[in-house]
N, C-alpha and C positions, 0 to 999 in steps of 0.2 A: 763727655760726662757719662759717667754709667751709672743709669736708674732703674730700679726692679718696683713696679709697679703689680698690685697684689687687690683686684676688686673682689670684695665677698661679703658673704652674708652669714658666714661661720659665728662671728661673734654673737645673731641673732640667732640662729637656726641653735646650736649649740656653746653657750658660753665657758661651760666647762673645758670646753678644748682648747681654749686661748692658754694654756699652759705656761710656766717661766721656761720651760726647752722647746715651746713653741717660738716663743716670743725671741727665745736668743739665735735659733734657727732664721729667723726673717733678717737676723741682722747681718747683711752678709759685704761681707770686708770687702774694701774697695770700693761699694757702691752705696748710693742711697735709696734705703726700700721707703712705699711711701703705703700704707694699708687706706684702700675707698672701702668705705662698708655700706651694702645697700641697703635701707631700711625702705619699708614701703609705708609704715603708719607712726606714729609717736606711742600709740600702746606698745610698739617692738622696745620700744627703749627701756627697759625693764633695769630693777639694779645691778641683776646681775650681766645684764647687755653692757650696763657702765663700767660697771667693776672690769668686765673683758677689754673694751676700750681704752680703759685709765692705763694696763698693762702692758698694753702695746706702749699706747703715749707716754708712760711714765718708763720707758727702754729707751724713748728719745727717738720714734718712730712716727714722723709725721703722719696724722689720720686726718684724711677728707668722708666726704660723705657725698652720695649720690641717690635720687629715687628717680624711679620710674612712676609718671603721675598716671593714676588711672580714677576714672570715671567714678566718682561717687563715695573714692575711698581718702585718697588722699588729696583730691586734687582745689582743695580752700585752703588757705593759706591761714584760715583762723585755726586750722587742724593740727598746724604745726606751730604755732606758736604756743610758750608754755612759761 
């Protein structure tokens, strides 16, 4: 099986760059790309954080999610529920 796995935080950091020749870029023949985005707080998920996500995902590009918990900020689990 060939997978191209793609962790980042581009859709956060900058959403404008999730582009439609970005997005057609990730999709690369023969394999399955799969986008982790790391968010560290539920303020990052902004709309236009969505709207960059929905782009990917609406390309038919499976998106996971990963954080890294840290001390004070994210690390309650009431913080990320919404």
């Amino acid at each position: 099986m060939k997978i191209v796995r793609l962790h980042t935080r581009l859709p956060v950091v900058s959403p404008k760059k999730i582009t439609p020749s970005l997005v057609r870029a990730l999709k690369v023949s023969g394999k399955t790309t799969y986008v982790a985005l790391h968010a560290n707080h539920p303020r990052e998920l902004t709309q236009a954080v969505r709207a960059a996500c929905a782009r990917i995902v609406d390309a038919g590009i499976p998106m996971v999610s990963q954080s890294v918990l840290l001390k004070g900020v994210n690390d309650d689990a009431r913080r990320w529920k919404r």
